[in-house]
N, C-alpha and C positions, 0 to 999 in steps of 0.2 A: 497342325505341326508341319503338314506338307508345304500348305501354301509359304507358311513361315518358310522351311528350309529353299523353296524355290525364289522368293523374296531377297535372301542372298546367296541367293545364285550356284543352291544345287540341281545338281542335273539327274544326280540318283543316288537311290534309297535302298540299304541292303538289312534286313532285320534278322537277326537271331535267338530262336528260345533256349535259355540256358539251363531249360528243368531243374531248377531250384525255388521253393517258395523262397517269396521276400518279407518276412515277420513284420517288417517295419512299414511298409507299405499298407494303405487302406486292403480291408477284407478286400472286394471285390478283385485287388488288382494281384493280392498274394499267390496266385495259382505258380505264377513263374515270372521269372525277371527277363525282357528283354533285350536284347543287346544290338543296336541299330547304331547304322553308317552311313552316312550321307558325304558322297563325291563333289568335289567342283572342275572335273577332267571335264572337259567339252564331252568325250565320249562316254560318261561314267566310268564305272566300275571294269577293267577288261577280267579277262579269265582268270587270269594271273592274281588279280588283288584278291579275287572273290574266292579261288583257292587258298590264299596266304589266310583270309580272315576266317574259312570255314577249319582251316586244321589251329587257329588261334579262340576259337571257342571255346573248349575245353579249358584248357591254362587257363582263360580270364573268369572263366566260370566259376572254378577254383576262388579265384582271388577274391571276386565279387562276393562268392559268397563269404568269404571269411571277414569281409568286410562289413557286411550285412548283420551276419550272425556278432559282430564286437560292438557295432552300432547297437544293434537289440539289446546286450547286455547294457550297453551305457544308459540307453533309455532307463530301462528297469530302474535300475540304482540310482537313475537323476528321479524318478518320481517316487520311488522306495526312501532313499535315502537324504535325497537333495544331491545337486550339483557339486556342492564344496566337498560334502562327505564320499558323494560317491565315487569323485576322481584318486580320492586315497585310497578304496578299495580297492579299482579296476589299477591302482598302480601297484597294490600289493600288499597296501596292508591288513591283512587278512588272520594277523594272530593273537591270539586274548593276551592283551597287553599292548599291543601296537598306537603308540599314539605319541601327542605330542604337548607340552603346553602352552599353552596360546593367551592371550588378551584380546576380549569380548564382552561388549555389548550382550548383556542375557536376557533375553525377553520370555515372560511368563503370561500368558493367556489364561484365563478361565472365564465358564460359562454361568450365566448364573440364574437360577431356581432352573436347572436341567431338571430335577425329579417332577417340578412341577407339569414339566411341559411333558416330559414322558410318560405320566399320567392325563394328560392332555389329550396326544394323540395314537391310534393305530402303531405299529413297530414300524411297519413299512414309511409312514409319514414322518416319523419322530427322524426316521433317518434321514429324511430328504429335509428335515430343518435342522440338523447336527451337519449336512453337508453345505448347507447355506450358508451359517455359521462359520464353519471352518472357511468357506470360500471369502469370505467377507475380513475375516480376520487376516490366518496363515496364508492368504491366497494373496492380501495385500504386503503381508511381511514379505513373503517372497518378491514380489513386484519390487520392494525397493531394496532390493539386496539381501535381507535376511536369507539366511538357511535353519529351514522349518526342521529338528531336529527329529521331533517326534509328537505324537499324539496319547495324551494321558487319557482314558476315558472321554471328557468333554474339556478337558483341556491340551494346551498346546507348549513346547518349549522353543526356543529360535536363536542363535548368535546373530549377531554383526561384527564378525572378525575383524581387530584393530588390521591387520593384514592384508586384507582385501580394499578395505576405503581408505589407505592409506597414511589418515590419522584418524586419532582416536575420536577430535571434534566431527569428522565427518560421521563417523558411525553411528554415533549417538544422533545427529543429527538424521539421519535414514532410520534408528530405529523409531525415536521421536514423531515422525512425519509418517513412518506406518501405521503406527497405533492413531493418533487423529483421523489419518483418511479411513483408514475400520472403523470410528466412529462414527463418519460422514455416512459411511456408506451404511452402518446399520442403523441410522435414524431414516434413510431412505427407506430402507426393508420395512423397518415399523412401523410409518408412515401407512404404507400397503398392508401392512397384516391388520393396522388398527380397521381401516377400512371395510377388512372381511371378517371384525369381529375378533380375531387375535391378538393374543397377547405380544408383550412387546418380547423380540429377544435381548438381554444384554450380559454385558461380557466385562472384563475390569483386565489393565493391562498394568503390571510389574516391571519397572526396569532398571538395569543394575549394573556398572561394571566391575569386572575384575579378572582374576587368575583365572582358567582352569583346564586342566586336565580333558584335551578333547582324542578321542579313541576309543579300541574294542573293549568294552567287558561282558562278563556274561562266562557263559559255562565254553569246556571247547569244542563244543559241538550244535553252541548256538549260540551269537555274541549279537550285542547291541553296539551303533556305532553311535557314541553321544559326548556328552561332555559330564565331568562328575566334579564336584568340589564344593565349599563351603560359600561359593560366590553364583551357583545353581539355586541353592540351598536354599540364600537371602532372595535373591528374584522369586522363589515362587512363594517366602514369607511377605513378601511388601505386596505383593497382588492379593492376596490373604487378606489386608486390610483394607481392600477397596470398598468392600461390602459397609463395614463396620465406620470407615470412614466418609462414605456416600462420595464418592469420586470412582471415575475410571479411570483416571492412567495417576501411577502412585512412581514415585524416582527415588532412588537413595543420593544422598548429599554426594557419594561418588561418583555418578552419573552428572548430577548438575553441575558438580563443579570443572567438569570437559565442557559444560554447553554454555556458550553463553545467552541468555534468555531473561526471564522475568518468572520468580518462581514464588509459589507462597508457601511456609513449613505449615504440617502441620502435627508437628514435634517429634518427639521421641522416643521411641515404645520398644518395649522388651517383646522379642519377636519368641515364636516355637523352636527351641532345640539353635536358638541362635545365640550365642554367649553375651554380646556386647548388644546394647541397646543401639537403633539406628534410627536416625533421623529421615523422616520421610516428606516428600515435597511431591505437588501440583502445581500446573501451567499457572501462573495467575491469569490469563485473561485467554481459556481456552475459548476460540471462537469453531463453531462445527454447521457452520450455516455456509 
């Protein structure tokens, strides 16, 4: 960093510890935050300035740290909650009932034969292929904009708010293109597991649009930040039939019909605790190679 700072052409370097840990900084570096200044006076630093900055540590100290410490909160809540959800926390919305309603892209994940595999492996193993999973899946939803909402057991829930991608054709189209590349990517994984003798993991994706209800519920002394409605409901019924229908990714006719594509039915089915029968579709010519 010196040579850098003398490369343009400072002539002196004045550093200050502000004894405050930095949470958000790597362990090693958390002991205390730095506070360093670098001159380009031909003479450096005179007496004067270096008086002016040792009685200006404190105040910035302050500051920095309050800075730090709001940083650390946002982190939490972007990996607790997600980015979309948690900028509405850290903005205030914070009370059972707080929310708004929105149009979304609802993606529903689930994993499939988990009991098998959990009797498969050790707890400690089982976890690190529940987090392989997740990473493959939710880890790709989020890559193309999704907000991973929560974690069911071994399944996953996710928006793509009409909101954020602007139109609706775009959202569908990001949520579309996340569920295929988690495809891609978990035939690569099985590829390798088969290799070591392991079974394959897989997983069936739901997608749906509609209304719903995104905000706090829950008790007032412990709320969940998600979305609720009868179009949550349907997304995690249509991925319910992945299994029974031998396909991974399953669409409601509301969804394809924002997308324009190439789709194949394959009809119409009375879902669980869903009133109206819905028509459900796959890629006609999903390619995952």
């Amino acid at each position: 960093m010196l040579r850098e700072l003398r490369e343009q052409g400072a002539t002196d370097y004045f550093a200050q510890l502000t004894n405050f840990p930095d949470r958000t900084a790597p362990v090693e570096y958390q002991e205390g935050v730095v506070l360093a200044w670098a001159s380009r006076a031909r003479d450096g630093f005179s007496e004067h300035d270096l008086d002016l900055l040792r009685r200006m540590r404190l105040p910035l100290s302050l500051l920095f740290k309050q800075l730090a410490e709001r940083k650390l909160v946002a982190d939490i809540l972007d990996t607790y909650l997600g980015s979309y959800s948690g900028r509405r926390v850290l903005s205030g919305q914070v009370q059972r009932g707080d929310g708004s309603t929105i149009e979304a892209v609802i993606l529903f994940c689930d994993l499939r034969g988990s009991s098998k595999l959990a009797e498969q492996y050790p707890l400690q193993e089982y976890l690190g292929v529940l987090n392989e999973y997740y990473e493959t899946t939710a880890g790709t939803v989020a890559e193309h904009g999704g907000e991973v909402l929560k974690f069911i057991g071994d399944a996953s829930l996710a928006i793509f708010p009409f909101e954020r991608f602007g139109e609706d054709e775009n959202a569908c189209r990001a949520a579309l293109d996340a569920a295929i590349e988690a495809l891609r990517k978990g035939r690569e994984i099985n590829r390798a597991r088969s290799k070591n003798g392991e079974g394959p993991i897989e997983f069936g994706f739901g997608l749906h649009v509609g209304t719903v209800m995104y905000g706090n519920v829950g008790t007032p002394s412990r709320l969940d930040f998600t979305v609720i409605g009868e179009a949550a409901n349907q997304a995690a019924r249509i991925e319910g039939k992945c299994r029974e229908l031998g396909e991974a990714i399953l669409m409601s006719s509301d969804f394809v019909e924002r997308l324009p594509g190439e789709w194949r039915t394959l009809g119409r089915f009375q879902l669980h605790n869903i009133k109206e029968d819905l028509e459900v579709f796959t890629p006609a010519n999903l390619d995952l190679d």
